[in-house]
Each structure stands twice: as C-alpha cells, then as structure tokens.
C-alpha positions in Angstrom: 40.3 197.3 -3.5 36.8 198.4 -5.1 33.4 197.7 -4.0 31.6 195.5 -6.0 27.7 196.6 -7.2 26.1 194.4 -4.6 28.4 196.0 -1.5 27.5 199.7 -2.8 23.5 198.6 -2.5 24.2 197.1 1.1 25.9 200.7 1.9 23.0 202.6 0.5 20.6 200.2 2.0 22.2 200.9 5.3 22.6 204.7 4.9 19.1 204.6 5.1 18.3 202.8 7.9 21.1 203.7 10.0 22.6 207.2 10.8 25.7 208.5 12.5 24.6 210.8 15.8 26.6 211.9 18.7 25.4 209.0 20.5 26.4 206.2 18.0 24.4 205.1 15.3 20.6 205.1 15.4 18.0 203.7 13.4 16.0 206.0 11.0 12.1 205.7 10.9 12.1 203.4 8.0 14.6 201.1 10.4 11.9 201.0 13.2 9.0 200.6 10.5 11.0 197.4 9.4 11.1 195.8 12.7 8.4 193.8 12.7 9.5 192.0 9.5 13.4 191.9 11.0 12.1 190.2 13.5 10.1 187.4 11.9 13.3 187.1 9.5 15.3 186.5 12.5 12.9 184.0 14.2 13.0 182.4 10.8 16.4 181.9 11.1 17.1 180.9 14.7 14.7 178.1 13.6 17.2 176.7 11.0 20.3 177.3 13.2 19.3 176.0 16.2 20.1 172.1 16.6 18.1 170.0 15.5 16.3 167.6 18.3 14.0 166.6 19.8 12.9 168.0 23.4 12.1 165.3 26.1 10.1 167.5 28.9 10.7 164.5 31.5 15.0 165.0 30.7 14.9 168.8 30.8 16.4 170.4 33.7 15.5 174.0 31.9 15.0 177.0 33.7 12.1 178.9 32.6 11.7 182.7 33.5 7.9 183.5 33.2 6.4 187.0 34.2 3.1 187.5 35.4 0.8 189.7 37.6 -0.3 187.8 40.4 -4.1 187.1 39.3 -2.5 185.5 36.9 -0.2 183.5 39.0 -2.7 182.4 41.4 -5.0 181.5 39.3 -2.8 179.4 36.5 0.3 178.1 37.6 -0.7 176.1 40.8 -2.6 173.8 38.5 0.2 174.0 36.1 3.1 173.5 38.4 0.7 170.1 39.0 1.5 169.5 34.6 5.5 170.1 35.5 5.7 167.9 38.9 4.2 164.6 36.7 5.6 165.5 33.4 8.8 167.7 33.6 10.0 167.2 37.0 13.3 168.5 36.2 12.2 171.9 34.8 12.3 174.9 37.1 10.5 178.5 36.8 11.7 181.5 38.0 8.2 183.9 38.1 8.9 187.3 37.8 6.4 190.2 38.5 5.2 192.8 35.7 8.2 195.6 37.8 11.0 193.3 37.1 10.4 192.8 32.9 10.6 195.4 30.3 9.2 194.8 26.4 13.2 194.8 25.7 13.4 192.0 28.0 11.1 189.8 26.0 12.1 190.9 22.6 15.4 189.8 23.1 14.2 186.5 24.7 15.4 186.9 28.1 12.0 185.8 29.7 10.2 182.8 28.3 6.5 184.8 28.2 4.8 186.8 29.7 1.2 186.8 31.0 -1.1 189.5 31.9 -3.7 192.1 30.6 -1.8 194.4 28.1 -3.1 197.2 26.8 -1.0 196.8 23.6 1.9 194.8 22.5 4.9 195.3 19.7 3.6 194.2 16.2 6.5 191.7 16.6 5.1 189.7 19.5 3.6 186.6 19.2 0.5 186.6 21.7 -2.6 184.9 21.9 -5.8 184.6 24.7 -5.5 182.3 27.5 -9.2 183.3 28.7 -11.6 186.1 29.3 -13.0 186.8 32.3 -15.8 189.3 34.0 -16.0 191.2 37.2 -16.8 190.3 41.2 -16.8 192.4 44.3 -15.6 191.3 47.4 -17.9 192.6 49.8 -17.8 193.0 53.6 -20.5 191.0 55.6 -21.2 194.4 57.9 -22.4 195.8 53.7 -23.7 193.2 52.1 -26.2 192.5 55.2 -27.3 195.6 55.2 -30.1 194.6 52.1 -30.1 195.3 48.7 -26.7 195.4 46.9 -27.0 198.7 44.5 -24.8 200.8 42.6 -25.9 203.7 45.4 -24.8 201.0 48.1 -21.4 201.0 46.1 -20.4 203.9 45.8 -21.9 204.9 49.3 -19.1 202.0 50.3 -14.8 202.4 50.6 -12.9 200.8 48.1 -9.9 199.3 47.4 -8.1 199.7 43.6 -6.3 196.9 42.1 -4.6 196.2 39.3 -0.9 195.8 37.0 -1.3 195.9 33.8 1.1 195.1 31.0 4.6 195.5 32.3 7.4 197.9 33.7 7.9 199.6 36.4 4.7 201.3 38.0 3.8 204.9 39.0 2.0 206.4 41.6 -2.1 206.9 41.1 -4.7 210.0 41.2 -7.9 208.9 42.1 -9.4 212.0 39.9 -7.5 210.8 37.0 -10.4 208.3 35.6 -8.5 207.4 32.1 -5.3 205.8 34.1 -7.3 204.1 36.8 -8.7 201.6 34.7 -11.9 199.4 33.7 -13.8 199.5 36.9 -13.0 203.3 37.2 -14.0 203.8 33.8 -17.3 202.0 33.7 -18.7 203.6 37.2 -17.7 206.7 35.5 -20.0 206.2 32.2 -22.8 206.1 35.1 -21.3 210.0 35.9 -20.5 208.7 39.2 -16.4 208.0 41.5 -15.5 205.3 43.4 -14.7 206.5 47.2 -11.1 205.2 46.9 -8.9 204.4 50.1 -6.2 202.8 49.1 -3.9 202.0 45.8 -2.7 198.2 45.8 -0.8 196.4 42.1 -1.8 192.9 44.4 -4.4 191.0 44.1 -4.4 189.1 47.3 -3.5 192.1 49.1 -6.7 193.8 48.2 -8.9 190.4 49.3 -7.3 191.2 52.1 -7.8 195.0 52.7 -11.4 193.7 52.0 -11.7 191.3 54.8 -10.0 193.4 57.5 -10.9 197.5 56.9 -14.8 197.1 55.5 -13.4 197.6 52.2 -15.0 196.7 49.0 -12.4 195.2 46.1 -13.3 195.0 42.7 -11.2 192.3 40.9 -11.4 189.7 38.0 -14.2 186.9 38.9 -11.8 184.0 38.9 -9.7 185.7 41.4 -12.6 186.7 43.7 -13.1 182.7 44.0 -9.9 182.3 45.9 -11.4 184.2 49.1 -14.7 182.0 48.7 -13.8 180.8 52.2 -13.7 183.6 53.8 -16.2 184.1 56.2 -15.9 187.8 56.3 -16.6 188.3 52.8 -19.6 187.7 50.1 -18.9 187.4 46.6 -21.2 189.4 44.9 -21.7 190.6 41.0 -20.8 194.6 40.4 -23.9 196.1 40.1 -23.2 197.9 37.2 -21.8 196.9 33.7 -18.1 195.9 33.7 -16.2 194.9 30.6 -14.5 191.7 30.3 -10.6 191.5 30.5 -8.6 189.0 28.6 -5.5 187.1 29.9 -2.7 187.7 27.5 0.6 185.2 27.2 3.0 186.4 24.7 6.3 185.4 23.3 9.6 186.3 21.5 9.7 185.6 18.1 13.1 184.7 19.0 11.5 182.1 21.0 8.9 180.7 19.2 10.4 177.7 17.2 12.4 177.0 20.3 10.6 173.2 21.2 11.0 173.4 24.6 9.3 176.9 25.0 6.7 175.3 22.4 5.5 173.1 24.8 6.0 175.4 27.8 3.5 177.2 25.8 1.5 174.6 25.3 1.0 173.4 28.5 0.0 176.9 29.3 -2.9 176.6 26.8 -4.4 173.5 28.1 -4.4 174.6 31.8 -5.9 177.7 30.7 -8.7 175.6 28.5 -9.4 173.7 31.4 -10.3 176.1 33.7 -12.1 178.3 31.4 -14.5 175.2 31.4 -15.2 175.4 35.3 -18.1 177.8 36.7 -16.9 181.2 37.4 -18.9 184.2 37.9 -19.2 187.0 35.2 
C-alpha cells in the first residue's frame, strides 16, 4: 500500500520533531519550542469535546486538588471555604503543599491550580495576580521595648527565614548564599549588610511561632503577620528598610481552563482575593 502526499508530510513533520534515542523517542528542540502552542491547541479542543452542560456548584460533589504554601492557605481559603459551605456544599478540596506538586503535575491537570509566589511559570500556564502584598516583622516585646526600631536594631537581633516559593521538592539553605535566600535577604543585602540567621523554616506559622518563643525576629508577608496580631508576646512592626512587594500567583492548566467547574473554582478564588485586598493591611 503507498503513502499518500499528505501521510509523507505528517512523517517528515514528525521526523522533525521527534527522534529515535536509546531511551525511546524524544522531542527535538523545535518539539519543545512548539509546546506552548500544542498546548493552547489541545485546551482548544478539550473545550469542544468535553460535554456540554452546564455546572450547578450547589449539585457538585467534585473533588478539587489545590496546592498552595501555607501564607497562602491561611490567608485565602478560610474565607473561601466560607464561599463553598453556602454555595457548593458538596464540593471537597484536597490542599496539597508546594513538596507534593511538580509543574508536570499541573500541566497534565492533575491539580486544579496552584497558588503561590513563583518565580517563573511555563509559557503554557494560564496565571494571573490574586494580590500584592508588602513586608512586616514580627518582633519580640523584650526588642521592640528596648526604643527605637532601626535597621542596626535588626540586624543586631536573631532571625528566623521563611519562605516556599513556586513548587517541588525543597533543598537545604546557606545562609552566605544571598541570591537563593530570597527578597528580605536580598534587600538587607543592597544596604551591604546579613541577617544573623538561626534557623531555616518553608512554614509560615511555624516562624510566628519561633518568634514568640526564642526572641526571634520573622520577616514575612504583611497579611500573614496579622494572623499573630493577638499575640501578646509580639509587635507588628514595618521592616525598617525597603522590601519589595511579592505577588500571589494562582495558575492553571490549559487543559483545565474551559473546564466550567474549575472556571468557577477560579472564580471564587478571585473574588475572595478582591475582597481582602480591600481590608487594611500593612505595607
């Protein structure tokens, strides 16, 4: 049987984005330079395939699988888990930490979105801002009494390091390595100064705490230093040098992002963010 025109194109087409190694066939560089556009191709069509219907959150009994750090978490989903109980009662999450998701995971759609401070994201992700937010220490009472709260006080101080950013599985931290400790790391050092780092924590609440019990100073986002507002132990107090703004991430499949039901998932998302960007926070 010959090949017709059109099937010696397609196996041309495919010679060159596909070759034969000892491992199986791989893509070429052309393949992975196309993947952006595969992608939105393929959302394209999962949004024709898929049946047609309309999605009734009050009838769904979905399980949505949702990874964020746990700033994010304690900040956003209480008063979104408020948005399910009254209008989706039936829909469950499943909230998975930044260790536990891969960018594989998403592309393929096996986690609903993801939220957190990412560095970069694949050209293929859908993404956009939930909200930005500034810096605030969480300062011992036995520093801040002490007078005047100065970047010499500061750095005179202990500190705790927090953060998780984008996903995967983490790796273990050098305090002289400035470049991978971050945004508060990087802006004391523009000043040509170090923080006096005692100990390494990916948890937010965990640092609030290391705060409040070992005379440690934590330097996190501003909406999360509002959760230990209460605690007698600590003052919330602004850095006393420049900090730049973080933004909260949520991105998405494009596998995903026709799907209705993850369409208002998303949504919902949106509006509890808006919302509390309008409330007073710190900056």
């Amino acid at each position: 049987m010959s090949l017709s025109k059109i099937d010696l194109n397609l196996l041309v087409y495919l010679d060159v984005l596909l070759v034969r190694t000892s491992d199986g066939m791989q893509p070429t560089e052309r393949a992975l330079a196309l993947q952006p556009e595969v992608r939105d191709v393929l959302s394209r069509v999962e949004h024709f395939v898929q049946p047609v219907r309309d999605f009734n959150p009050r009838e769904s009994s979905e399980v949505y699988r949702v990874m964020c750090s746990d700033y994010a978490e304690v900040t956003l989903l209480p008063e979104l888990l408020g948005v399910l109980r009254a209008e989706a009662p039936l829909i469950t999450l499943d909230v998975l930490t930044p260790s536990d998701v891969d960018f594989h995971d998403v592309e393929h759609g096996k986690v609903a979105l993801v939220i957190n401070r990412f560095d970069e994201l694949p050209a293929s992700f859908h993404s956009t801002v939930l909200w930005r937010d500034g810096f605030a220490c969480l300062v011992p009472n036995s520093i801040a009494q002490q007078g005047k709260f100065d970047l010499p006080t500061y750095l005179a101080a202990r500190h705790v390091w927090v953060s998780k950013t984008g996903m995967g599985v983490g790796v273990g931290m050098d305090p002289a390595d400035v470049q991978r400790l971050g945004w508060v790391d990087e802006a004391v050092a523009a000043s040509g100064e170090q923080r006096n780092i005692a100990v390494f924590t990916r948890h937010y609440l965990v640092a609030m705490q290391h705060a409040a019990r070992q005379d440690l100073i934590a330097t996190v986002p501003s909406r999360a230093a509002q959760l230990a507002s209460e605690q007698p132990s600590l003052e919330i107090l602004p850095p006393p040098f420049k900090i730049p703004p973080i933004d909260l991430t949520m991105a998405w499949s494009p596998l995903l992002h026709q799907n209705p039901g993850h369409r208002w998932l998303r949504q919902q998302f949106r509006a509890v963010a808006a919302k509390a960007a309008e409330g007073p926070r710190s900056s």
